[in-house]
C-alpha positions in Angstrom: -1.7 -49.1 -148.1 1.8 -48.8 -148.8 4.4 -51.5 -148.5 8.2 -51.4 -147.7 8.4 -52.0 -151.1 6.6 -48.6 -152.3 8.4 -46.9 -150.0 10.5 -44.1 -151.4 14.1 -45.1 -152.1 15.8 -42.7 -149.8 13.3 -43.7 -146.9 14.5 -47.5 -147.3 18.1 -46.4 -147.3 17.2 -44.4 -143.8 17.2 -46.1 -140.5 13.9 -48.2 -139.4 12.7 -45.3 -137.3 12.4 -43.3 -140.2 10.8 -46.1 -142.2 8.5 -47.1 -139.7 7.4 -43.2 -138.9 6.9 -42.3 -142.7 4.8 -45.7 -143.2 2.5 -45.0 -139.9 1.7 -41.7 -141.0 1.1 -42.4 -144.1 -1.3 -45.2 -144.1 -3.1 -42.2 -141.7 -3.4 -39.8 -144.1 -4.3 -42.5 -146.5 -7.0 -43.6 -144.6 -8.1 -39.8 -143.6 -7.6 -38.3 -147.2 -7.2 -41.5 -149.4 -3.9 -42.4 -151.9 -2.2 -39.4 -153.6 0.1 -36.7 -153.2 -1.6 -35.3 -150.3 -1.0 -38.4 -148.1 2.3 -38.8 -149.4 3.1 -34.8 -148.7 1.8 -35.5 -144.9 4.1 -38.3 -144.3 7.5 -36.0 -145.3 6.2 -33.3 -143.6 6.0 -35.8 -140.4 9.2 -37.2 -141.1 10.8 -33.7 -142.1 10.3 -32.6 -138.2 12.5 -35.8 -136.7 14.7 -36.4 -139.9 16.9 -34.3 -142.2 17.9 -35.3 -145.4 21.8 -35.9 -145.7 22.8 -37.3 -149.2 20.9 -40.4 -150.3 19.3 -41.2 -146.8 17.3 -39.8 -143.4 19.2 -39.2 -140.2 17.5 -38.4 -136.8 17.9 -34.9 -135.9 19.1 -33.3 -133.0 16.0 -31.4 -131.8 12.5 -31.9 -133.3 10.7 -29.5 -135.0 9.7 -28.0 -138.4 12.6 -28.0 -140.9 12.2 -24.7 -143.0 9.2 -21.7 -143.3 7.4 -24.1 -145.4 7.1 -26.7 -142.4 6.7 -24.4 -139.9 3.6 -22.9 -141.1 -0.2 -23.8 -138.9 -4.0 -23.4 -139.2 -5.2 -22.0 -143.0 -1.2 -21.0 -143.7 -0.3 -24.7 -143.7 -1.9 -25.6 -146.8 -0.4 -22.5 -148.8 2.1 -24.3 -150.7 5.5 -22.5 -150.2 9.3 -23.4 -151.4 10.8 -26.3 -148.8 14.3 -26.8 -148.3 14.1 -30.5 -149.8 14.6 -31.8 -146.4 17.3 -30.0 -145.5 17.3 -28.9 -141.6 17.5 -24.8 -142.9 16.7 -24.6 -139.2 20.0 -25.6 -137.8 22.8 -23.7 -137.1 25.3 -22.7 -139.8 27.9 -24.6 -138.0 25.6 -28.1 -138.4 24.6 -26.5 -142.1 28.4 -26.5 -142.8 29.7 -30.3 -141.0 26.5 -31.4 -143.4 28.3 -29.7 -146.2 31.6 -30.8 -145.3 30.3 -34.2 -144.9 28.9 -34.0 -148.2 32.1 -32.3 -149.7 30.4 -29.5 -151.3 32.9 -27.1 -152.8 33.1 -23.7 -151.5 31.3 -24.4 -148.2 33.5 -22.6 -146.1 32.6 -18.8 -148.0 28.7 -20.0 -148.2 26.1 -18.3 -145.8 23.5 -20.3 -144.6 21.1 -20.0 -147.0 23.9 -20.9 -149.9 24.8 -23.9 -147.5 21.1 -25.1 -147.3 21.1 -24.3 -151.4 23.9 -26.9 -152.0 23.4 -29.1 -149.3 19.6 -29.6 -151.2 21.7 -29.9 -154.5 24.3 -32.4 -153.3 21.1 -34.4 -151.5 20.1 -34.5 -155.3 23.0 -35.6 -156.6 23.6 -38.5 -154.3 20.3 -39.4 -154.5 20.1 -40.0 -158.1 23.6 -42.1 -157.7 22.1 -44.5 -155.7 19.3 -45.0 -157.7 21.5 -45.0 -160.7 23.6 -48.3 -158.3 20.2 -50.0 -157.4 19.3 -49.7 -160.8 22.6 -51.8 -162.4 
């Protein structure tokens, strides 16, 4: 069963909701389907429909529900796997999609359509990721 300390890096930068929902579900789908990538996969997708991704941590989102195609998917669909939006809400409105952006200071945001804005929003997620691991890592 996972620990805090196995918990993924940008979960532990997240609030303790987060934390505690990602850990509950998956030492669930560990018990269910055992350790691997399948437990780990249910625990984002759980977090994915209360959380978005912004940068190098989770933040609650406004409404619940599933975050892109990929998460919205039920029944025999569900386990087709299918291009996610890296936990990006590509739900939300383009006016959240751009204050995420803008937040974020992608470049260009204000001439993006959605889909661009979920596009770099994913990428600048990246990016700040790998900065603060870079930071924990000195």
């Amino acid at each position: 069963m996972p620990t805090r300390e196995e918990m993924p890096s940008t979960i532990k930068r997240s609030a303790k909701e987060a934390q505690d929902l990602w850990a509950t579900v998956h030492d669930k789908a560990v018990e269910q389907y055992g350790e691997g990538e399948r437990a780990h996969r249910t625990a984002f997708a759980a977090l994915k429909h209360s959380f978005e991704k912004v940068g190098d941590h989770w933040e609650a989102k406004a409404e619940k529900g599933p975050s892109d195609a990929q998460a919205a998917r039920s029944g025999k669909n569900a386990r087709q796997r299918g291009e996610t939006a890296g936990g990006v809400d590509a739900n939300a409105s383009k006016a959240h999609l751009y204050d995420i952006a803008k937040r974020l200071d992608v470049k260009g945001r204000s001439r993006m359509s959605k889909g661009e804005l979920v596009e770099a929003i994913e990428r600048a997620n990246d990016r700040a990721s790998r900065q603060a691991l870079e930071r924990e890592r000195d």
